[in-house]
N, C-alpha and C positions, 0 to 999 in steps of 0.2 A: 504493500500500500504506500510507504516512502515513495516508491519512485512514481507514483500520481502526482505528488505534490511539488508543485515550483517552488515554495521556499515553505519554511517552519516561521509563522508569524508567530505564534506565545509557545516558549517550553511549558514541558507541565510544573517546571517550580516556578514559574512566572504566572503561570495561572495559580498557586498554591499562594503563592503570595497576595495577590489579587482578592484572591477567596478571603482570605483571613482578615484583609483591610475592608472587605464587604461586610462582612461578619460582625467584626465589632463596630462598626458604622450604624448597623441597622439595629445592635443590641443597645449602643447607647440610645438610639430613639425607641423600642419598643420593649427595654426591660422592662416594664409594669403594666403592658396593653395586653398580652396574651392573643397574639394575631393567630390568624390563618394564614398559612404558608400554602398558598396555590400553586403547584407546578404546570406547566404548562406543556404538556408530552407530543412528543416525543425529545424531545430536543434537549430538554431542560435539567433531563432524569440526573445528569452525569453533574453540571453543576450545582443543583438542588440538592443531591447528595452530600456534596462535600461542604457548601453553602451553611445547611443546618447542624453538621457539625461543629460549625464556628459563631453558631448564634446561641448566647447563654441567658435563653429563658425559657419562660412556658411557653408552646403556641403547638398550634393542630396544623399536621398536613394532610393537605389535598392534595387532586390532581383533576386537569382537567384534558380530555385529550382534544386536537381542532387539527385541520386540514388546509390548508389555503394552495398548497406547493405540487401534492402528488409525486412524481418522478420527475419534474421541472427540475428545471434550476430559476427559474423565475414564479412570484407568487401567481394564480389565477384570480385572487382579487375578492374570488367568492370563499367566502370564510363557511365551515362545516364542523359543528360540533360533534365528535363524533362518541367520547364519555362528557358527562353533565358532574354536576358536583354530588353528592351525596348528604352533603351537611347544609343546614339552615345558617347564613353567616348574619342575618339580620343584626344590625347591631354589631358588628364583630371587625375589627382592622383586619385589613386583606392587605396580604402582599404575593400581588402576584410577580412569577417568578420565570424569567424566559432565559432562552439559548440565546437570541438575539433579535435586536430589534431592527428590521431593516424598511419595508416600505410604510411600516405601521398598522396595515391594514387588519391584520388579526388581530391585535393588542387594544387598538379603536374601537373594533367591534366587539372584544371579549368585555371591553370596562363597560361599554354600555351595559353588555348583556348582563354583569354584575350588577349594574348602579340598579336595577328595579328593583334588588333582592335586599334593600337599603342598608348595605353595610354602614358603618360607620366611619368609615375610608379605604379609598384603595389607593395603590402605590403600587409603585413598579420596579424591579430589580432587576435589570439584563446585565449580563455575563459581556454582551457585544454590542456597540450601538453602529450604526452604518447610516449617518444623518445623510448623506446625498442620496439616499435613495429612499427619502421619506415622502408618503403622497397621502399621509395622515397627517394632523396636525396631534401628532403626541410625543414627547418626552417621557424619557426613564427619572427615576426619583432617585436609581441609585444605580450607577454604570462601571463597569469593570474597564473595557477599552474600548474608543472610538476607532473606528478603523477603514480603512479606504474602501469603496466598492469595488472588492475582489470576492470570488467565489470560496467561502473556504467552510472546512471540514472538521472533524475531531471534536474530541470532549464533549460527546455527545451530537454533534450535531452532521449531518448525514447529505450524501447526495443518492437517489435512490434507494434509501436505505442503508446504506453502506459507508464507512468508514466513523462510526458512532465512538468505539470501540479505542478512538488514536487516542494515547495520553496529552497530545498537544492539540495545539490547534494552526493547521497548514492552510495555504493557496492551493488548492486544485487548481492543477493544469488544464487549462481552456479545452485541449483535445481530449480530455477524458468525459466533461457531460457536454462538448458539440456535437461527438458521434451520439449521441443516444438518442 
């Protein structure tokens, strides 16, 4: 899977570090709130993980799974819930929890879909923002790294599926999702 990748954008102690600076960032705001820790699946599993190990307080996780990508590498725009939550947040600080934020569109539609359920706030924590290619008007609350519109892969986050499993996070080579 290496030689897919055109360059290694974060090692994984780069992202470990990252992690830990999220962590305590988001424990100083919500040690005594008791939030909901929404994941946002498929993508998020791997940062979500390591995420809530570096957060020291009480809170409940979720997940929720959605669709917008398929085997693209470009969103299709049409957002598709595919698991729902299971838990009543009424009332409850949310922080939903993504791989990356890049045209906004899933994260736009998922906070509405939250705000009727009337939490008590929602917030957002991406691992990756990719602000040039935003065609939402939404912002993260709390961002690991900004990073240029390139195609990339690892620590969870996948092109057909596939390469979830990297401990980093690379540049997929253009020729590996142009042929597909």
């Amino acid at each position: 899977m290496r030689n897919d990748m055109e360059q290694v954008l974060f090692s994984e102690e780069v992202l470990q570090t990252k992690v830990r600076e999220l962590g305590a960032e988001i424990t100083a705001d919500y040690a005594d709130r008791h939030p909901v820790c929404i994941g946002v699946l498929k993508g998020s599993f791997v940062f979500m993980a390591d995420l809530m190990r570096e957060m020291d307080f009480s809170c409940r996780i979720e997940f929720m799974a959605v669709s917008s990508y398929g085997n693209q590498s470009e969103t299709t725009g049409a957002v598709k819930i595919t698991q729902d939550l299971d838990y009543d947040i009424e009332g409850r600080h949310v922080i939903l929890i993504e791989d990356i934020l890049d045209s906004g569109l899933t994260l736009n539609y998922l906070i509405s879909y939250l705000q009727v359920r009337n939490p008590a706030s929602i917030k957002v924590c991406t691992l990756l923002d990719k602000p040039d290619r935003r065609r939402a008007p939404i912002t993260a609350d709390y961002i690991g790294f900004s990073i240029p519109d390139e195609f990339v892969v690892g620590y969870g986050l996948d092109f057909a599926q596939q390469y979830r499993n990297l401990p980093y996070i690379g540049i997929l080579k253009p020729a590996v999702y142009e042929t597909e």
